[in-house]
TIRO-374631 format. One record per residue (C-alpha): residue in one letter; chain; x, y, z. Coordinates in steps of 0.1 Angstrom, whole numbers, plus 2048, in hexadecimal, padded with zeros to 3 digits. Layout:
// residues N
res,chain,x,y,z
a,A,X,Y,Z
...
END
This chain:
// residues 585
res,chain,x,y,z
x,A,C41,E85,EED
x,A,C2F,EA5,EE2
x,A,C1A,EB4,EF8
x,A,C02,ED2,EF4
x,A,BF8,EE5,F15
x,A,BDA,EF9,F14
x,A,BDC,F0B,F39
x,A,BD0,F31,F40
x,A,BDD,F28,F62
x,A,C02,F34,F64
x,A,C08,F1E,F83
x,A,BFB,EFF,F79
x,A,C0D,F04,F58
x,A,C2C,F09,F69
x,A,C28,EEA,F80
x,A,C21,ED1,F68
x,A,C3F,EE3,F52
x,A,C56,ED6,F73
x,A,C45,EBA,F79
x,A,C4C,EB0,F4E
x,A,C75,EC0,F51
x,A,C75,EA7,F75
x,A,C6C,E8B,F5B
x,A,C89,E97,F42
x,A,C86,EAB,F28
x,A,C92,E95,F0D
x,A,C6C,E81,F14
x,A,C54,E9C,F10
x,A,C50,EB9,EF9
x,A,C3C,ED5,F09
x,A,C2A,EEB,EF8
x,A,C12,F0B,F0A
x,A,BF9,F1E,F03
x,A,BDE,F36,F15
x,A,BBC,F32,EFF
x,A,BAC,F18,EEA
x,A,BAF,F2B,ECC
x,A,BD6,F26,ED0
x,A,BD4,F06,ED6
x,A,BC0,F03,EB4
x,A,BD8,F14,EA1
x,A,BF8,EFD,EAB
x,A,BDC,EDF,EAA
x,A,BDD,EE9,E85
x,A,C04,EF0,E7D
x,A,C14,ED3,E97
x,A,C08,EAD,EA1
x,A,C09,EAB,EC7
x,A,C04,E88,ED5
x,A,BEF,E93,EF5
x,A,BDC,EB7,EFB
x,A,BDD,EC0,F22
x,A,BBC,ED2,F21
x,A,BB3,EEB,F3C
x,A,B87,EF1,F32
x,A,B84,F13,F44
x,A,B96,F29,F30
x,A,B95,F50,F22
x,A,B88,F4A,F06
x,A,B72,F28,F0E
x,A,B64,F17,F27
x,A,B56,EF4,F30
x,A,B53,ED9,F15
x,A,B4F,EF0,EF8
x,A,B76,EF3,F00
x,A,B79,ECF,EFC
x,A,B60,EC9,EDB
x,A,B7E,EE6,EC9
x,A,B99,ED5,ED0
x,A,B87,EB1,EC6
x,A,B7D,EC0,EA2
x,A,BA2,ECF,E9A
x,A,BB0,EB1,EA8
x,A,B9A,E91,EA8
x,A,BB4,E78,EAC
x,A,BCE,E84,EC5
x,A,BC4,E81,EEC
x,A,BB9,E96,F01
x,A,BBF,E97,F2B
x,A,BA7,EB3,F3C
x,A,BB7,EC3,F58
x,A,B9C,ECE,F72
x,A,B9B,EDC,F95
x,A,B88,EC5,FB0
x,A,B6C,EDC,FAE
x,A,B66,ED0,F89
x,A,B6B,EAF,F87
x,A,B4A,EA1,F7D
x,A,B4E,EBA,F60
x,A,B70,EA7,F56
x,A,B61,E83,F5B
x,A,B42,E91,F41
x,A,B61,E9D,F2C
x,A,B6E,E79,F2B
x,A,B4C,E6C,F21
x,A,B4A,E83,F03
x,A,B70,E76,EF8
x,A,B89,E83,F12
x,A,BA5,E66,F17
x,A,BA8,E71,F3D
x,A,BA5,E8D,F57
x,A,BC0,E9A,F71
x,A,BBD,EAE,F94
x,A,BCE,ECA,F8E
x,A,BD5,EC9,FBA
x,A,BDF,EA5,FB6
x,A,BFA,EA9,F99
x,A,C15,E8F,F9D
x,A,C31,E85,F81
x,A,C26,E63,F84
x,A,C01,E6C,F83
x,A,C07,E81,F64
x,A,C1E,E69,F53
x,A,C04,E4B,F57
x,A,BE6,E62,F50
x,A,BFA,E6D,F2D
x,A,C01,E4E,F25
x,A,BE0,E3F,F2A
x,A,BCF,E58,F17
x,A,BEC,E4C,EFA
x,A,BE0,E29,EFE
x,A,BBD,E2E,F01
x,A,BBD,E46,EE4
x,A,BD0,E2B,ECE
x,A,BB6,E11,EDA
x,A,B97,E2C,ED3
x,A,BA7,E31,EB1
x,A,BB3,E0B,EA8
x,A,B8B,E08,EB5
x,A,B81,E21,E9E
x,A,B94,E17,E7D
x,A,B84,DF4,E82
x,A,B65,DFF,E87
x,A,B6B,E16,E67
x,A,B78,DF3,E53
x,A,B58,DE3,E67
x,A,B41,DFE,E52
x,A,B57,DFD,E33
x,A,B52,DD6,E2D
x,A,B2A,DD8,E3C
x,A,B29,DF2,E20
x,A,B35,DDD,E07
x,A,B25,DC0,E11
x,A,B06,DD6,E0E
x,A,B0E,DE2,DEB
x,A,B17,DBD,DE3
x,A,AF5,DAE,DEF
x,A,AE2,DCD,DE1
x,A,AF6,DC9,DBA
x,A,AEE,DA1,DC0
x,A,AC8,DA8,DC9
x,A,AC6,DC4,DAA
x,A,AD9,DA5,D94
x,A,ABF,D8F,D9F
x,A,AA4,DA6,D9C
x,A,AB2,DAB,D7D
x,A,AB2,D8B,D6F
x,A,A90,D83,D7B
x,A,A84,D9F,D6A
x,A,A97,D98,D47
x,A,A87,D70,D4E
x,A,A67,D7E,D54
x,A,A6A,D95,D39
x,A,A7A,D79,D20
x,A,A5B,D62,D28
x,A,A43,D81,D24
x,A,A52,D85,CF9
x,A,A54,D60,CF6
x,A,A31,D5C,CFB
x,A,A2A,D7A,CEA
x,A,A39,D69,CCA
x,A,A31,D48,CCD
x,A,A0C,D55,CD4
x,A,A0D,D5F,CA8
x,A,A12,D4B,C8A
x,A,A18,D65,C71
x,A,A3C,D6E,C6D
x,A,A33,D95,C6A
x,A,A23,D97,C8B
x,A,A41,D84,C9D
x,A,A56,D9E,C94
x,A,A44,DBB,C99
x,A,A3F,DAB,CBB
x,A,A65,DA9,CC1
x,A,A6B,DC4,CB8
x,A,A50,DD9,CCB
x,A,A59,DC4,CE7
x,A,A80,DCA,CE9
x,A,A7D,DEB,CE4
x,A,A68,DF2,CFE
x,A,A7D,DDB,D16
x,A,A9E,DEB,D0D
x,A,A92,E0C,D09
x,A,AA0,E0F,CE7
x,A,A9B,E28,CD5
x,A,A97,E13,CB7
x,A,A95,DF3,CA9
x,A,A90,DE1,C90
x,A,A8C,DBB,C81
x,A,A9B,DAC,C5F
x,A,A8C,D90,C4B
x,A,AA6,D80,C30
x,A,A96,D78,C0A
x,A,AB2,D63,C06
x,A,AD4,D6B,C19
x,A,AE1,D85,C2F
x,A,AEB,D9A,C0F
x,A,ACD,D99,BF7
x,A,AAD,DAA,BF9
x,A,AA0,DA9,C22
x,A,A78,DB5,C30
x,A,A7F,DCB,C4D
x,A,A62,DD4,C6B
x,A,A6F,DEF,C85
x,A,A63,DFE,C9F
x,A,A6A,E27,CA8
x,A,A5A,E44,CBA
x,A,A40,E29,CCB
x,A,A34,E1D,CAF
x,A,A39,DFC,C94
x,A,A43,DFE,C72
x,A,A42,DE6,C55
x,A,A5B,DF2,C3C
x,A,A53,DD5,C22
x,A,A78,DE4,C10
x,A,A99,DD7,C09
x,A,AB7,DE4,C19
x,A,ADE,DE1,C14
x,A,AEC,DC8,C25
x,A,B11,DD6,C35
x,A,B2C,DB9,C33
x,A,B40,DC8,C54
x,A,B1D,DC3,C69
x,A,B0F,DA3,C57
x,A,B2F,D8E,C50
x,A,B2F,D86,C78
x,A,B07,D83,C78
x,A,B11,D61,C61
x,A,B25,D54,C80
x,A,B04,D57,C97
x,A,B17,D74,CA8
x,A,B07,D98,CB1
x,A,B1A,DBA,CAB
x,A,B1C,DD7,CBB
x,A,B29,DF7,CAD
x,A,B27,E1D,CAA
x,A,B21,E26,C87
x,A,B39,E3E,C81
x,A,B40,E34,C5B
x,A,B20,E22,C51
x,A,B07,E36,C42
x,A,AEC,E1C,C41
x,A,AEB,E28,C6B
x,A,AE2,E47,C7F
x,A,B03,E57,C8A
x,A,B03,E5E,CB5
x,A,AF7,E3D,CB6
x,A,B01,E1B,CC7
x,A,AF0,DFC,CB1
x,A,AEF,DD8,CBA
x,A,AE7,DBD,CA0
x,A,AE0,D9A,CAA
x,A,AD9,D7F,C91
x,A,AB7,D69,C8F
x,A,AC9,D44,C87
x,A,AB3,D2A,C7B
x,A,AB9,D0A,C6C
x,A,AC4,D12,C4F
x,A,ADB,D30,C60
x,A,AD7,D52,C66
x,A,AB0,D5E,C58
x,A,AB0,D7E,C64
x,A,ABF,D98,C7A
x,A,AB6,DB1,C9A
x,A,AC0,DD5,C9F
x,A,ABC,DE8,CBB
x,A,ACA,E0F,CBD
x,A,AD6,E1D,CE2
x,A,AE7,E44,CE3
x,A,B0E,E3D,CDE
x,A,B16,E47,D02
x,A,AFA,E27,D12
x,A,B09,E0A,D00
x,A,AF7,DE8,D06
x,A,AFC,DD2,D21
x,A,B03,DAC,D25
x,A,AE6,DA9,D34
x,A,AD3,DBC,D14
x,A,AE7,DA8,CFC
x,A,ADF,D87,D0E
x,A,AB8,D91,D0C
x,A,AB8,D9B,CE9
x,A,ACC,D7B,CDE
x,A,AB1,D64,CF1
x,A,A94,D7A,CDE
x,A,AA3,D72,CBD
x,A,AA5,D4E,CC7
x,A,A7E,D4F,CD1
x,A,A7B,D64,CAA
x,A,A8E,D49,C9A
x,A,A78,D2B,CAB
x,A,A56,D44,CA8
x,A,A5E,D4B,C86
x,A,A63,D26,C76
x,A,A44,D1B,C84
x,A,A31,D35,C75
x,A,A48,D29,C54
x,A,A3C,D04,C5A
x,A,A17,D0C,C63
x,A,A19,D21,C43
x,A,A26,D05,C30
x,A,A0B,CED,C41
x,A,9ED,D08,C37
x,A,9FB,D06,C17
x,A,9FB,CE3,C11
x,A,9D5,CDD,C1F
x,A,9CE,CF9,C07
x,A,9E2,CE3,BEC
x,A,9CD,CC4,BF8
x,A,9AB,CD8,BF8
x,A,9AF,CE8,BD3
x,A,9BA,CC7,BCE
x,A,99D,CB6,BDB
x,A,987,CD0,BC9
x,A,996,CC7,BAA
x,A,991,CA4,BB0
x,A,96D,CA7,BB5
x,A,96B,CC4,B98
x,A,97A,CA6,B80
x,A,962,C8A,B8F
x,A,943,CA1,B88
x,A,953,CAF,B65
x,A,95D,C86,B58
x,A,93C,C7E,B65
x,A,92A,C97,B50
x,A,942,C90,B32
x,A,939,C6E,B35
x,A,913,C71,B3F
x,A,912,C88,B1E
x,A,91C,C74,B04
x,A,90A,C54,B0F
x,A,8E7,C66,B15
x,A,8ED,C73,AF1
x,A,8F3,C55,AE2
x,A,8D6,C45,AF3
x,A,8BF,C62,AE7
x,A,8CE,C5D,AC1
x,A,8C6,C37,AC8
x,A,8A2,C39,ACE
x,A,89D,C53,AB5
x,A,8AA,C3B,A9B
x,A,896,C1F,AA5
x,A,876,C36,AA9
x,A,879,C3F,A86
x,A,885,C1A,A79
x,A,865,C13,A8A
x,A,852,C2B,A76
x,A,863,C21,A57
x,A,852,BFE,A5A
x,A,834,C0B,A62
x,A,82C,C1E,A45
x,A,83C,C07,A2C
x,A,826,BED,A38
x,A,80A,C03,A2E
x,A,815,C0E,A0E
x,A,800,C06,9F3
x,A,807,BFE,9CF
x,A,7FE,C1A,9AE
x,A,7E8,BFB,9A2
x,A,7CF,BF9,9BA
x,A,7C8,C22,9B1
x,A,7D5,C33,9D1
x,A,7F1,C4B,9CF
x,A,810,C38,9E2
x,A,81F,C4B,A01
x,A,846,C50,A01
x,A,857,C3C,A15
x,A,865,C4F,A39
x,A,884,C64,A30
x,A,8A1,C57,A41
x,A,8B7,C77,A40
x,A,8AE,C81,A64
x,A,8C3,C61,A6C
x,A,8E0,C6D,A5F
x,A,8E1,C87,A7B
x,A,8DC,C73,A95
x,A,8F9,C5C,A87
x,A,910,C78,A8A
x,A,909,C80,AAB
x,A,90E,C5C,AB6
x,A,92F,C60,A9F
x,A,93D,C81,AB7
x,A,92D,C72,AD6
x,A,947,C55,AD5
x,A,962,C70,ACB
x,A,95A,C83,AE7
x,A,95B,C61,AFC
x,A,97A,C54,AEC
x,A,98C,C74,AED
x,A,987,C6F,B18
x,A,992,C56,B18
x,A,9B0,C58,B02
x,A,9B8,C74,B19
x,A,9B7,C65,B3C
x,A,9CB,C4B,B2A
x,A,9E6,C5C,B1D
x,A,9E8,C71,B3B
x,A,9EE,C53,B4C
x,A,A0D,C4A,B36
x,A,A21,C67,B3A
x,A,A1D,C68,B5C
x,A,A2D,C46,B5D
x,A,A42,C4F,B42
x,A,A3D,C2C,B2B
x,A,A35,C42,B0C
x,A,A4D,C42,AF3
x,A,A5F,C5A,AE3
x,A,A67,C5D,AB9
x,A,A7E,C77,AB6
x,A,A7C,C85,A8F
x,A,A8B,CA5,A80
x,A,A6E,CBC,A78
x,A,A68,CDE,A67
x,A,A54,CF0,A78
x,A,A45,D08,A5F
x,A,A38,CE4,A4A
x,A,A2D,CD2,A66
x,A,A18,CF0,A76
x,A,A01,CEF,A54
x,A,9FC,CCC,A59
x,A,9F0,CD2,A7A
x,A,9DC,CF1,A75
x,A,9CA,CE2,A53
x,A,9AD,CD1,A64
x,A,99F,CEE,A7A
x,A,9A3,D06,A5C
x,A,97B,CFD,A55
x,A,975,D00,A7B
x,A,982,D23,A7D
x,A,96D,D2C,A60
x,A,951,D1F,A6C
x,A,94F,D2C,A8F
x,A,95C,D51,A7A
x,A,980,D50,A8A
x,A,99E,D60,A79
x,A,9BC,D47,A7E
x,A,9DD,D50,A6E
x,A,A00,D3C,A72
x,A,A20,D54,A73
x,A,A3B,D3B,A70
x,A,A5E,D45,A62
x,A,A68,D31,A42
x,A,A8A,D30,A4E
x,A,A87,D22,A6F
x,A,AA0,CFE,A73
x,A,A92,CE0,A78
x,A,A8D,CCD,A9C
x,A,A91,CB1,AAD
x,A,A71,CA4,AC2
x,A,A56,C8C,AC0
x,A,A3F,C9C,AA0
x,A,A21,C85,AB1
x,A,A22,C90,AD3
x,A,A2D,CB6,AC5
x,A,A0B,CB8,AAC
x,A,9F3,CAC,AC7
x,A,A01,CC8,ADF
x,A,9FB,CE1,AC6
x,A,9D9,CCF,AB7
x,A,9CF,CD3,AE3
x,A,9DA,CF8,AE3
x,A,9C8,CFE,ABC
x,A,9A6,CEE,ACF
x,A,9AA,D04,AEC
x,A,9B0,D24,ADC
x,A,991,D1E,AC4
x,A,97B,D12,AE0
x,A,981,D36,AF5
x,A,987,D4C,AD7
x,A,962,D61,ACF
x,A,95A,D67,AA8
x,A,970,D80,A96
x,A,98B,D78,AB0
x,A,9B0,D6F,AA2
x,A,9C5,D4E,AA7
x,A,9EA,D57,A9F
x,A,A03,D3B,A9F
x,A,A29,D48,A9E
x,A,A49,D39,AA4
x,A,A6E,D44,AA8
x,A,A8F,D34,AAF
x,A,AAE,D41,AC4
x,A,ACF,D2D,ACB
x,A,AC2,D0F,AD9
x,A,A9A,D0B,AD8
x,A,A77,D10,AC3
x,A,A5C,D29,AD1
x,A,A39,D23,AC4
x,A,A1F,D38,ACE
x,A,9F8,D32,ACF
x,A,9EB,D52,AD4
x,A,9C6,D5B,AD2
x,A,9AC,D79,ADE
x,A,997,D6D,AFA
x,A,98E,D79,B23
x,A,9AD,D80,B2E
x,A,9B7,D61,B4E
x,A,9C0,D70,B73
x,A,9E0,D70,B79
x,A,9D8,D5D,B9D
x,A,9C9,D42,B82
x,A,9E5,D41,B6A
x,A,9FC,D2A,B80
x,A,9DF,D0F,B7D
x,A,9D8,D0D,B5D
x,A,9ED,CEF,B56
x,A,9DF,CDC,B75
x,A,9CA,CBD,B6F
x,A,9A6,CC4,B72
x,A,9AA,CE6,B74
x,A,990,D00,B68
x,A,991,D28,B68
x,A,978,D2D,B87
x,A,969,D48,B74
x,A,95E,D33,B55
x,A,940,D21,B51
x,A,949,CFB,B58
x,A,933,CED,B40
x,A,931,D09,B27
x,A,952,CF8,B0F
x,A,955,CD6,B1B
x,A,974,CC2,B20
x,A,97C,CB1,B42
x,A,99B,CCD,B45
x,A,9B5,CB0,B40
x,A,9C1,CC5,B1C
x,A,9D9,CDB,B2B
x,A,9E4,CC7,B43
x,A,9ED,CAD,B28
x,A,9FD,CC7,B16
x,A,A15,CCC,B33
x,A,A1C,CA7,B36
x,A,A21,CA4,B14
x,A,A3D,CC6,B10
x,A,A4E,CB4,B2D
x,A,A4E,C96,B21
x,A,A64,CA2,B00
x,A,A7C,CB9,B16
x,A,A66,CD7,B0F
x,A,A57,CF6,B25
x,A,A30,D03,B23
x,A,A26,D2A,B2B
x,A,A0D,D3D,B2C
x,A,A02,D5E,B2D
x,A,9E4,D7B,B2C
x,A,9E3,D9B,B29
x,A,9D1,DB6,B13
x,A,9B3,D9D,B08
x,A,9CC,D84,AFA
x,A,9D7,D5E,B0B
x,A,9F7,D54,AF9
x,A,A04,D2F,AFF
x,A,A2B,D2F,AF8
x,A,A3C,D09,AF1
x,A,A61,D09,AF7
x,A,A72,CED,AEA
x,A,A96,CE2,AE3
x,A,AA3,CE1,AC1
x,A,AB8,CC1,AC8
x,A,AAE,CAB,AE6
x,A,AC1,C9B,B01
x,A,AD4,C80,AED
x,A,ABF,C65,B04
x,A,AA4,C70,AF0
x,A,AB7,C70,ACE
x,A,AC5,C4D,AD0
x,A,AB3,C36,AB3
x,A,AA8,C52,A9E
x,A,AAF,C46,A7B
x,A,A9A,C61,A66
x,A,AAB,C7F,A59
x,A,A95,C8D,A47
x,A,A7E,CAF,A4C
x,A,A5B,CA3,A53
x,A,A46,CAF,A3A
END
């Protein structure tokens, strides 16, 4: 055992040096020395198991002495050795750590021996006290730490629920697929503290054309562009999976930065994408990833509702045109038919008025004999007019009829089809013959450009001449005086283009999508100002259908051209019984 004594007292150093040798010297190790600095400086070279600690010496006194030798040495005990006269300044030592005091008049080996060892003992106690104390601390630390990173997790996820419900609402709260994502993205942004981020809309798939809204430097952007779509990034988006990467070799990315993408999957699969942008060196947490994965779910939900109430306000717009159509073609039939029939019951009374008249005055006619002058009879040429009014006033009512009628038929597809070769640039003057007075009459310039070498076809030359005789009526019906009718055609490998082209007010291009519709009338035209129950077109539709063909239209630069596209040979359906080779003449 080691032993460091710390004695300025010669005598009682040598009497507890005897009293140690009378104990044998192969027990204790006895080491001396005068001041407390020495004793500092073997403290810090050697490990003593027990100081012997004299607190009046040269070069300190009291408990000072003893506070030294506890901050060299805090772990190895200490026995103070005291006279009687200062022995409540040994028991205060004791209190402030001392293991035990000694008498320095009552020094006995036994005494010393049991006081040493006691100090040992208590000292191993103090300090197996001490390190579970310290382990005591250590796991109340952790414990701490754990409680305080399961209160912050908790806090945490409150805050990321609270902040999930405070979007959802945000986007549900809109129906317009624009101001969902500007929402989201504002939103995220601001909850991640990202420095950007931005929302993609697919046209069609993850790599055609895409609407992108982001949201940078505090404010929101609609870029209304297309942007490249990179195949690393988007082939996992297809698999409903985010990425995350630095783009160190993508140049459609800021470099220094760390993105995240995270798909938008509807329905029909992934409809879109969100990108948020962190500095490389704060990648994004679980936590982050989790919350922008449940805002793209809340998108994808926000954003096919908008897509349905769109398609629902588009269909109760369909069923109000609709409806005003309806009611446009219940007024215009009932003029068309109020029309006619007042005429003819005006021509009707004018004939018997002057039928009347007639027999009035030849009953009072008298003869050359009886020497007055004879009156002529009543001239019966203004009767003639009113016949042909009655004559175009059943036209006009025949022709409505004939064209709910056959309106009717292709709709449910009874009429037949006569399939026939014909030449086009033949046939045409057939058709264009009877309004060859018209056009001159009303001082229109109609001319037919039809090349002489064009093949013959294979349609239905009925249903074919009363789509052009409907386009012929319509062009002269809007075309002013002096303006030009051109009829043209052309072939390519497999179809006839026949254009009806005339100068008139040029049709909106909203307005050109309609034109074909039943009942349908250009809002800007005067209802009543041509006629017609606005069936024409519409049957002109039905009828290019009906023998495999396509109707356009177009207007531009004061002109409204009507092109029919037809098949040279139809479907062999169509074909089957036709017996007649010959060109139509």
């Amino acid at each position: 055992m080691r032993i460091l004594l710390v004695e300025d007292n010669l005598a009682d150093a040598e009497l507890l040096q005897e009293i140690l040798l009378d104990l044998g010297e192969e027990q204790f190790t006895l080491a001396h020395v005068w001041r407390v600095s020495e004793a500092l400086k073997q403290l810090a070279k050697t490990e003593f198991d027990v100081v012997l600690l004299d607190l009046s010496l040269p070069d300190s006194w009291g408990l000072e002495t003893l506070m030294q030798v506890q901050s060299q040495a805090p772990t190895i005990p200490v026995v103070i050795l005291t006279g009687s006269q200062d022995e409540e300044q040994a028991i205060e030592a004791v209190r402030k750590g001392a293991q035990d005091y000694l008498l320095k008049g009552q020094l006995v080996g036994a005494l010393l021996v049991r006081a040493i060892h006691h100090a040992i003992e208590r000292n191993r106690t103090l300090e197996a006290l001490r390190r579970s104390e310290e382990r005591f601390q250590t796991l109340a630390a952790e414990l701490d730490l754990q409680v305080q990173e399961r209160t912050r997790q908790l806090q945490h996820a409150l805050e990321k629920e609270a902040m999930l419900n405070r979007i959802t609402e945000k986007l549900r709260d809109s129906l317009d697929e624009r101001q969902i994502l500007q929402t989201a993205v504002r939103e995220l942004a601001v909850a991640l503290e990202s420095d950007y981020c931005n929302a993609t809309l697919y046209q069609t798939s993850p790599q055609a054309e895409t609407v992108c809204y982001e949201y940078a430097r505090d404010r929101v952007s609609d870029l209304g562009q297309a942007i490249r779509q990179v195949p690393e990034i988007y082939r996992p988006i297809l698999h409903q999976d985010y990425v995350q990467f630095c783009p160190v070799f993508v140049d459609e990315f800021p470099e220094g930065m760390s993105i995240l993408v995270t798909p938008i999957f509807g329905e029909s699969g992934a409809i879109g994408n969100l990108c948020l942008c962190k500095p490389a060196q704060e990648r994004f947490r679980f936590t982050e990833i989790a919350l922008v994965q449940q805002v793209a779910s809340q998108c994808a939900i926000a954003v096919r509702q908008a897509r349905l109430y769109q398609a629902s306000l588009a269909q109760v717009q369909e069923l109000e045109r609709l409806n005003r159509l309806k009611d446009d073609f219940l007024s215009t039939v009932s003029h068309e038919l109020r029309t006619p029939i007042a005429n003819i019951k005006m021509a009707v009374q004018i004939l018997e008025m002057v039928e009347q008249k007639r027999q009035q005055e030849s009953s009072s006619v008298t003869t050359p004999s009886e020497g007055r002058e004879s009156k002529p009879p009543h001239s019966l040429d203004r009767a003639e007019g009113y016949i042909k009014i009655l004559r175009e006033e059943c036209d006009r009512e025949i022709r409505l009829i004939d064209s709910i009628l056959e309106l009717q038929r292709l709709e449910a597809a009874i009429e037949p089809v006569s399939v026939t070769p014909v030449l086009i640039q033949q046939w045409v003057g057939n058709v264009v013959a009877p309004f060859l007075q018209k056009v001159k009459k009303t001082q229109q310039i109609l001319a037919v450009e039809i090349d002489p070498e064009l093949p013959p076809i294979l349609c239905d030359a009925d249903i074919l001449q009363r789509i052009l005789t409907e386009l012929l009526e319509n062009a002269c019906k809007y075309t002013p005086a002096q303006g030009r009718i051109t009829i043209t055609a052309r072939c390519d490998d497999s179809r006839l283009h026949l254009n009806v082209r005339n100068s008139s007010l040029e049709i909106p291009a909203t307005e050109l999508t309609h034109v074909f519709d039943k009942f349908y009338r250009v809002p800007s035209s005067d209802p009543w100002k041509h006629g017609g129950t606005g069936l024409g077109l519409a049957l002109v539709r039905k009828q290019t259908e009906y023998i495999g063909g396509q109707i356009k239209v177009t207007s531009a630069f004061g002109e409204t051209c009507f092109t029919l596209e037809l098949p040279l040979s139809p479907m062999h359906s169509m074909t089957e019984g036709c017996e007649s080779v010959n060109p139509e003449s």
